[in-house]
C-alpha positions as CSV (number, residue, x, y, z in Angstrom):
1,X,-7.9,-35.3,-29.6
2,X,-7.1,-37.3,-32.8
3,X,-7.7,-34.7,-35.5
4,X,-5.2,-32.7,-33.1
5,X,-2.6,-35.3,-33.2
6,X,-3.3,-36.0,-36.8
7,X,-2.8,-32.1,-37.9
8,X,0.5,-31.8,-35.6
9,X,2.4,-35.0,-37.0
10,X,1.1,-33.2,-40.4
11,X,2.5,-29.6,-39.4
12,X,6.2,-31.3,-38.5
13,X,6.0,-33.3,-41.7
14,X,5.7,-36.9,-40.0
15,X,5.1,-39.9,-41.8
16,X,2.9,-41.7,-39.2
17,X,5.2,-44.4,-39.6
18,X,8.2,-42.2,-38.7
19,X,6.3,-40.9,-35.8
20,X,5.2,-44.2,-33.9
21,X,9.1,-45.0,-34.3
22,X,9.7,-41.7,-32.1
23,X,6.7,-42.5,-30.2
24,X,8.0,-46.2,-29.3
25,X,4.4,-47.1,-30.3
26,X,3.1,-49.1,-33.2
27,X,1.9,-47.4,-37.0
28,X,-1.8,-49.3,-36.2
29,X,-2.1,-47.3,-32.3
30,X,-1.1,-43.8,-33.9
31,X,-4.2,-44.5,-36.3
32,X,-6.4,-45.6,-34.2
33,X,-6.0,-42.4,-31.5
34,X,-5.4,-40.4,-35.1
35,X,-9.0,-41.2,-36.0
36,X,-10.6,-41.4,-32.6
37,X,-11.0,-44.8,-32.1
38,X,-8.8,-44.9,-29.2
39,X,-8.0,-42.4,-26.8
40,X,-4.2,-41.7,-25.5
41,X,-2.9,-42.5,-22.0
42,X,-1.4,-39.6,-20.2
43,X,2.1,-41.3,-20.8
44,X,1.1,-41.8,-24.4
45,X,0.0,-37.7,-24.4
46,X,3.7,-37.3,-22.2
47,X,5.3,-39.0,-25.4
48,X,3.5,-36.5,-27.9
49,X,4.4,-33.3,-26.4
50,X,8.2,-34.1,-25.9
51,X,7.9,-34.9,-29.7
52,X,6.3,-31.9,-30.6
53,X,8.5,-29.6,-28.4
54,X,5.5,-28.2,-26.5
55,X,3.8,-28.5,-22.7
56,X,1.4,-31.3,-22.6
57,X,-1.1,-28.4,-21.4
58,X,-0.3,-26.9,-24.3
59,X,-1.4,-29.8,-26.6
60,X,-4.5,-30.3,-24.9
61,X,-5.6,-26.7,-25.3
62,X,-5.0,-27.3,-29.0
63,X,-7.2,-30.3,-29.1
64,X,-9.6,-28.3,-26.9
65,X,-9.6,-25.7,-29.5
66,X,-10.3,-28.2,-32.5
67,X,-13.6,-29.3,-30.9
């Protein structure tokens, strides 16, 4: 799931900083699920897709697809 997250905020040219502002999470928690150290909540994964535009079926499929 990280390297998905990670490669998203990428694509939509996110500094993480920038992102865990939209997120209403901290810079250190976007790292850690970024490098797979922790794993998101569903209302943390909720958070991502309205970011990202996209069904949060959607960005599980993607993360699916990374593995």
């Amino acid at each position: 799931m990280g390297e998905a997250l990670r490669l998203l905020r990428i694509f939509y040219g996110y500094k993480s900083t920038e992102l865990a502002k939209m997120l209403g999470l901290s810079q250190s928690y976007v790292s850690e699920l970024e490098n797979n150290r922790k794993q998101p909540t569903l209302d943390v994964l909720d958070r991502y897709a309205k970011v990202f535009d996209m069904k949060k079926s959607t960005l599980l499929l993607f993360a699916e697809s990374l593995e």
